[in-house]
C-alpha positions in Angstrom: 84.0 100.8 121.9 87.8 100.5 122.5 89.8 103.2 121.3 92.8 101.2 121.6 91.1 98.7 119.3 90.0 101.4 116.8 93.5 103.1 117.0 95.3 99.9 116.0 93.1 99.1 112.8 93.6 103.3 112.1 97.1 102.5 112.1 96.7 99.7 109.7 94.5 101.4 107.4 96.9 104.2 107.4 100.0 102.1 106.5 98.1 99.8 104.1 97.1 103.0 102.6 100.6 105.3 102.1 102.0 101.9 100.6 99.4 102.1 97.6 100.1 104.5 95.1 97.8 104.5 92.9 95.2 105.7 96.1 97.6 108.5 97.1 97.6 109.4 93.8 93.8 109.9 93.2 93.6 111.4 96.6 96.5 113.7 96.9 98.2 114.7 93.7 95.5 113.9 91.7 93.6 117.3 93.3 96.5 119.0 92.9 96.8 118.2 89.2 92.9 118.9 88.9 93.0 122.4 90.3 96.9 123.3 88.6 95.4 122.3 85.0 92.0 124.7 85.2 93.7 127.0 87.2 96.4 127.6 84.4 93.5 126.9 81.3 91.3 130.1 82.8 93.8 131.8 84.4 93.6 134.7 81.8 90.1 134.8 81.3 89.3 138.4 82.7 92.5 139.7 82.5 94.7 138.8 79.2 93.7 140.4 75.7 91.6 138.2 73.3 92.9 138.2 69.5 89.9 139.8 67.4 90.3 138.7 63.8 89.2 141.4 61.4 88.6 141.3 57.8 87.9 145.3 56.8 86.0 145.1 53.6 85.6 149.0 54.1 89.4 149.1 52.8 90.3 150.8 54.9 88.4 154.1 55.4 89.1 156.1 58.2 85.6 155.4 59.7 86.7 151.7 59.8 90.9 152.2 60.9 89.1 154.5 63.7 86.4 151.7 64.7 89.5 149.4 65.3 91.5 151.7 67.0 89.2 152.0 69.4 88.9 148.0 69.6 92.1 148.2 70.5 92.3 150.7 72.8 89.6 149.1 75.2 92.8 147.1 76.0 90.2 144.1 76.2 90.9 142.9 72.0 94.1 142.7 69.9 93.0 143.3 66.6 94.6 141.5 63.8 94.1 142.6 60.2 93.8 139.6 57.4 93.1 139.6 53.8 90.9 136.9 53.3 87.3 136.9 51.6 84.2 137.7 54.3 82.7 134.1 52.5 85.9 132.2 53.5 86.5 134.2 57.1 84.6 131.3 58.9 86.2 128.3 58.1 89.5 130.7 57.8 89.1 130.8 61.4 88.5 127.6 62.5 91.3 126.0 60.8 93.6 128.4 62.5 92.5 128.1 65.7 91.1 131.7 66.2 88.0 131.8 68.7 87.0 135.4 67.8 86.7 137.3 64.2 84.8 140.6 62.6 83.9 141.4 59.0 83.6 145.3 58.7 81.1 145.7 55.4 81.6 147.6 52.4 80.2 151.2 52.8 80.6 150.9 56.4 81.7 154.5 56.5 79.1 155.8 54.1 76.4 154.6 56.3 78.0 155.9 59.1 78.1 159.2 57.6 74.4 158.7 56.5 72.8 157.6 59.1 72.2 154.3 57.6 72.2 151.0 59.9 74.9 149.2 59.3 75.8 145.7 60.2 78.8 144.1 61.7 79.2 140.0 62.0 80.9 139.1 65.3 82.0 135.1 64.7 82.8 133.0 68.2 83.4 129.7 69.1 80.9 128.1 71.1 83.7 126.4 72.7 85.5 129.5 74.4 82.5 130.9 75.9 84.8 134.0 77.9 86.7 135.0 74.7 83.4 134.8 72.9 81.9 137.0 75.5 84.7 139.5 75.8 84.9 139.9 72.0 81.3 140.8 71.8 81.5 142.9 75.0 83.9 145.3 73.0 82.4 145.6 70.4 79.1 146.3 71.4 80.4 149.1 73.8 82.3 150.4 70.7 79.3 150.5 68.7 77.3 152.3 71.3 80.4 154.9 71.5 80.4 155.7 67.5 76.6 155.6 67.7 76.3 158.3 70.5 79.5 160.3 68.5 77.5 160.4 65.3 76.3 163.2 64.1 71.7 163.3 64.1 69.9 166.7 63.5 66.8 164.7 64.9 65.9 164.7 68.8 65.0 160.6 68.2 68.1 159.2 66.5 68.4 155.2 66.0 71.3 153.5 66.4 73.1 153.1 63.4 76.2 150.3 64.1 74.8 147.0 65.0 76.1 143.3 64.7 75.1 139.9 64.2 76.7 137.1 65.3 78.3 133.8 63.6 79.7 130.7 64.6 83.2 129.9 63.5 83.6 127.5 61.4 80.2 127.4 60.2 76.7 129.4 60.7 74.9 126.5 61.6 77.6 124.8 63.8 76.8 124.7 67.7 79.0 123.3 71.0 78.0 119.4 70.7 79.9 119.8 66.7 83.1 121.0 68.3 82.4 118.4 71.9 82.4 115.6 69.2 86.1 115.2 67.7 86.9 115.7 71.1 85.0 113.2 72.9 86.5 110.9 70.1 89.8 111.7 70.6 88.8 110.8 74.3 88.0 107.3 74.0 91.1 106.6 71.6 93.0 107.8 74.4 91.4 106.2 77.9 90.9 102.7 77.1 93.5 101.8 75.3 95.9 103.4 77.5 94.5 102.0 81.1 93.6 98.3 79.5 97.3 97.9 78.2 98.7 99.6 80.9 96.8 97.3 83.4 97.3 94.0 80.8 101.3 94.7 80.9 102.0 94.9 84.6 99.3 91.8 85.5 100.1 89.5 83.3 103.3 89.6 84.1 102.8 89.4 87.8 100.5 86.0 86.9 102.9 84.6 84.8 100.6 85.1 81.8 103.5 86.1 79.4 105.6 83.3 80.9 102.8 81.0 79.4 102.7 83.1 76.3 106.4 82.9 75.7 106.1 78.9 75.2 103.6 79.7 72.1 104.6 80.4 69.0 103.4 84.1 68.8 105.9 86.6 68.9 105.6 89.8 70.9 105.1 91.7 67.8 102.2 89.3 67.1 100.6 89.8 70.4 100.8 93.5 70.3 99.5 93.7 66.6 96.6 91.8 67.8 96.0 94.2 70.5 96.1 97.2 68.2 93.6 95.5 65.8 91.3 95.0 68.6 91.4 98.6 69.4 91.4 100.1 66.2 87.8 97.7 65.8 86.8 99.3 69.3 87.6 102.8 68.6 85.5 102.8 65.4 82.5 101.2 67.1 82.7 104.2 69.8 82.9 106.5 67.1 80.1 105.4 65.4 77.9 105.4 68.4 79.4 108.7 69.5 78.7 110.5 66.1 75.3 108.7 65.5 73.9 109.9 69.3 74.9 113.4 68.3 73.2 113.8 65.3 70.1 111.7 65.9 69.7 113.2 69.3 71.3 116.6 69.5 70.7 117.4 65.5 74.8 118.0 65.1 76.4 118.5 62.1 79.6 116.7 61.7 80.9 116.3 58.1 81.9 112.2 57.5 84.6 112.1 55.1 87.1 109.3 54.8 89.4 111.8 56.4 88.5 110.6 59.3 89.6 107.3 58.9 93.2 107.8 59.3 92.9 108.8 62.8 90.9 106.4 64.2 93.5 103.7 62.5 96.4 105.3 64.0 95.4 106.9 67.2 94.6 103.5 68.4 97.7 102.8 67.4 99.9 105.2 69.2 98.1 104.8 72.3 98.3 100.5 72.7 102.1 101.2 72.1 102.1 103.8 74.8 100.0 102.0 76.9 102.0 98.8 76.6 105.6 100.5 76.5 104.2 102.1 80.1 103.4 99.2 81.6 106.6 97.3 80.6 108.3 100.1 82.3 106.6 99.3 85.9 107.8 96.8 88.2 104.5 96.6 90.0 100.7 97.1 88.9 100.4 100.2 91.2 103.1 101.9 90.0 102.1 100.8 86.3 98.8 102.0 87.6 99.9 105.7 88.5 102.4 105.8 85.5 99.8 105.1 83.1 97.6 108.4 85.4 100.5 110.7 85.5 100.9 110.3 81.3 97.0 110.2 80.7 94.8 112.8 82.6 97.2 116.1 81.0 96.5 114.7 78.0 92.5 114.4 78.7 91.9 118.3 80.0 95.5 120.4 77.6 94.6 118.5 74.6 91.6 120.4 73.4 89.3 117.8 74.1 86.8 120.0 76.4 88.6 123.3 75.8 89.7 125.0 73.0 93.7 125.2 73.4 93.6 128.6 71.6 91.9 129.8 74.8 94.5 129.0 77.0 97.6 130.8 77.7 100.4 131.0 75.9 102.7 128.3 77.7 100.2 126.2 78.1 99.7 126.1 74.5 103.0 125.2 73.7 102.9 122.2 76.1 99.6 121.3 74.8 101.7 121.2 70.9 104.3 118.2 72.6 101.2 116.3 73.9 99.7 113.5 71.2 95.9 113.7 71.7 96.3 116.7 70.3 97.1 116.1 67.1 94.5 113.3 67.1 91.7 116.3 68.1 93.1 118.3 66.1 93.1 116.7 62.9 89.6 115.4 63.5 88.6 119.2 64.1 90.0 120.0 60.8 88.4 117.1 58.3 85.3 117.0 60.3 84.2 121.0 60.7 86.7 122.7 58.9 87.9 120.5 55.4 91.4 121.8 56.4 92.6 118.3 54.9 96.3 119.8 54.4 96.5 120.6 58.3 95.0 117.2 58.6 97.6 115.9 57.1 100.2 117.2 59.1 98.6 116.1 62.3 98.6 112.1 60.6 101.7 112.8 60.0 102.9 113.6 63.3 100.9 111.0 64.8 101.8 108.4 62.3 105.8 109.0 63.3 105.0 108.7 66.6 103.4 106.2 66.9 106.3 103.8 65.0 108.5 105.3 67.6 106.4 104.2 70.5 105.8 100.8 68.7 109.0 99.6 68.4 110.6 101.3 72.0 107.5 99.2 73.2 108.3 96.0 71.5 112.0 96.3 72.3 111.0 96.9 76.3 108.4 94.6 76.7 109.6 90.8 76.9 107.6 87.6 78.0 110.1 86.6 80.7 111.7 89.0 83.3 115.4 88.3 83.0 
């Protein structure tokens, strides 16, 4: 072997290499957006505060007031006080967007004082494992406390505070119910958004909207058709997406025509994105690494693996300006949680958008480059 031979075709690779974007981009920046966007998503877990949700149905003894004070002073929980009914605290949760709740019982402190076990219900989302087990970490080492405090003439003495736990939204819900909206919401985004992106900057580059342009079908035509296409697509994948979790994983997902909605218009936002992103590129590469740079955020900050309540606090508020959310979102809400006025908001927001991106895509894209 010659190494001047091998250090020539290095050279080449090198240069052929740097002048592609879209493999710098999945080798260097794409890391860097990998390891950023988890680094930031569990970047408090350990060492910020988890909101604990508590409904006191004690009212408010000072058994129960000194229970939570001493939730709060493990520095661990926040504990937020609500007045809703210990039969509606579930689904209260869930729709919004708590991972962590307690219901204190009636008579709590009388069976304190008695020596009577008593029962508290711990509710977590399967989703946010760490919040999930710092919620239930505090609370079990405040039980123990109160249970070692109280006062037992005997020289055996039971425990007398335990807890159960619950899942929120529902009792019987479990991780694959809350994976399925968002693995959804996944599809509507990812092929939509790389096929247009790819279809606008190659067929211009083959001439294929120079052909089109001597048809009678208008851009607005061709782009309706497109939509269509993927709205037909997206709910085949849902279908086949809901069907393999229940038949094969025994989920339970509620199917209401609430649904429907979303997989009409997320399909919809998306084409138009994908389209008014590739109309922006000059070059199939750098349509290529647009069409990255807009999509994977979206894929990990919008709640489609992660629950966005278990991130921190700016990261939340980007993951609000980001689309997919809305989309997860409001599948969350009709699917798990019958929250169908949040729902609507989310349509809402999604619907607007998506006649934004529609027409700024129609009025970009044109058959000919002038």
């Amino acid at each position: 072997m010659k190494l001047r031979n091998i250090g020539a075709d290095f050279r080449i690779v090198s240069r052929t290499y740097f002048r592609n974007p879209v493999a710098l981009f999945f080798s260097l920046i794409f890391p860097i957006i990998l390891i950023s966007m988890f680094g930031l998503i569990f970047s408090a877990a350990g060492s910020g505060t988890v909101t604990l949700i508590v409904v006191n149905e004690d009212h408010h003894s000072p058994a129960s007031v000194a229970f939570l004070s001493a939730l709060n002073n493990t520095t661990v929980v926040s504990v937020q006080v609500v007045a809703v009914s210990a039969q509606n605290f579930s689904s209260y949760l869930g729709q919004n967007d708590y991972s962590t709740g307690l219901v204190i019982p009636a008579g709590f402190q009388n069976d304190l004082q008695n020596r009577t076990p008593v029962n508290l219900t711990v509710y977590t989302d399967p989703e946010d494992a760490s919040s999930a087990g710092i919620a239930l970490g505090a609370v079990q080492g405040v039980a123990s406390y109160f249970n070692l405090q109280a006062v037992c003439a005997q020289k055996s003495c039971p425990p007398v505070i335990g807890f159960t736990t619950a899942n929120v939204g529902s009792q019987v819900y479990k991780y694959i119910d809350y994976l399925i909206p968002g693995l959804i919401g996944f599809a509507i985004l990812t092929s939509p958004m790389f096929s247009m992106v790819d279809i606008a900057s190659s067929y211009r580059k083959d001439g294929i909207f120079r052909e089109l342009s001597l048809t009678p079908i208008t851009r607005a035509e061709w782009l309706t058709s497109r939509i269509l296409w993927y709205v037909a697509l997206t709910f085949v994948t849902a279908g086949i997406m809901i069907g393999a979790g229940v038949f094969l994983f025994n989920a339970h997902v509620t199917l209401t025509l609430g649904l429907i909605p979303f997989l009409l218009v997320g399909p919809f936002f998306f084409v138009s994105l994908g389209m008014l992103a590739g109309s922006a590129a000059k070059t199939p590469e750098s349509a290529a690494l647009i069409g990255n740079i807009i999509t994977f955020p979206m894929m990990f900050l919008s709640g489609t693996f992660f629950q966005v309540s278990s991130m921190p606090a700016g990261l939340q508020a980007f993951a609000r300006i980001l689309p997919l959310y809305y989309v997860i979102d409001g599948m969350n809400q009709v699917m798990l949680y019958s929250n169908t006025t949040r729902a609507f908001t989310d349509i809402l927001v999604v619907l607007v958008g998506s006649v934004v991106v529609f027409l700024a895509a129609i009025r970009l894209f044109k058959w000919r480059d002038e």
